[in-house]
N, C-alpha and C positions, 0 to 999 in steps of 0.2 A: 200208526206208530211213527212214520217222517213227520208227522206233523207235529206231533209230541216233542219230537226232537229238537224241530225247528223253533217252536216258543219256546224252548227251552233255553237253549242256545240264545236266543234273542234277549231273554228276562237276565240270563247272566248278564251278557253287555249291556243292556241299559242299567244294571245294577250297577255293573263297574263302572261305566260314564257317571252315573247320580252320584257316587261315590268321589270319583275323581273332580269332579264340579263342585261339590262339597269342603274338598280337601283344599283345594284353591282359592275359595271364599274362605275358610279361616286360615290359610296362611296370608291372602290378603287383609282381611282386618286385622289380624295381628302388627301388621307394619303400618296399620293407619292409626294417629294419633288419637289419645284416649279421651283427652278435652276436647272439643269444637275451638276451630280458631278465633282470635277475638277479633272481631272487625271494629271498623273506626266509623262513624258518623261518617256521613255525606257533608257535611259543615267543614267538621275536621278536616278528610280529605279536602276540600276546595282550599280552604287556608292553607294550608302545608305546600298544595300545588303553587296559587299564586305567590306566598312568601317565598318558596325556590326559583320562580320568576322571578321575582323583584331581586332577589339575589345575585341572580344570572346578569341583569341590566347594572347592576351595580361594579357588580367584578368588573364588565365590559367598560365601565365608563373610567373606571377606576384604570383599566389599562389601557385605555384613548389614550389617556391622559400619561398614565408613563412614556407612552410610546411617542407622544408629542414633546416631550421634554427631554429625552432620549436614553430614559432609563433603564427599556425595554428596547431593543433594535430585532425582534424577533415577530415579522408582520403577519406571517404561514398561522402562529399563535393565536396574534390579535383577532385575524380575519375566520378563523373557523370556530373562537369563542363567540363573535358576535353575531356569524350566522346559526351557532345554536342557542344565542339569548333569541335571534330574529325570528324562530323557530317555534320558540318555544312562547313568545308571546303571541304569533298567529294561533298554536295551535289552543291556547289560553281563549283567546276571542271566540275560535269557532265552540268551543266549548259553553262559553259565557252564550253565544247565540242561537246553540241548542236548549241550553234550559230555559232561556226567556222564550224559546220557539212553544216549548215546552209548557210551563208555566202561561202562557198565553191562551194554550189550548185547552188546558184545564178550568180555566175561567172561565171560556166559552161554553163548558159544559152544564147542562140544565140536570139539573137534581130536583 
């Protein structure tokens, strides 16, 4: 008869757990978006990257250049825009020298 009780007792709570785990998986898909996100090409992405480098060098150069003429007197500016173009084009290369690492290794592969 305690045994009886005891699976008894148990079948409840695992019911209510199954239940509450249930209840939580559709309030969580409920707040998850109904479309799939649209992702961007590998292509894409690299272009967008580099062209915001290129941008980055550009503003920079573009404000050497006020700064030398003394249009700009603000150097704090100068100096920590052009350590995040300096930055930003390192982290560009190590990029570029993982995918040719990449691409290199693919080639080597025998099909």
């Amino acid at each position: 008869m305690a045994i009886t009780a005891i699976g008894s007792a148990a079948l409840k709570a695992y019911g209510s757990s199954i239940q509450k785990i249930q209840t939580e998986q559709q309030a969580i898909q409920a707040q998850m978006p109904k479309e799939p996100a649209r992702t961007e090409g590998f292509s894409k992405t690299m272009s967008d990257s580099i062209r915001q480098v290129n941008d980055m060098q550009i503003q920079g150069e573009a404000m050497v250049q006020e700064f030398a003429t003394g249009k700009n007197t603000n150097v704090h500016e100068l100096m920590i825009h052009l350590q995040k173009a300096g930055l930003a084009v390192s982290l560009t290369s190590a990029v570029r020298n993982k995918v040719m690492t990449a691409y290199q290794e693919m080639m080597r592969m025998q099909m």
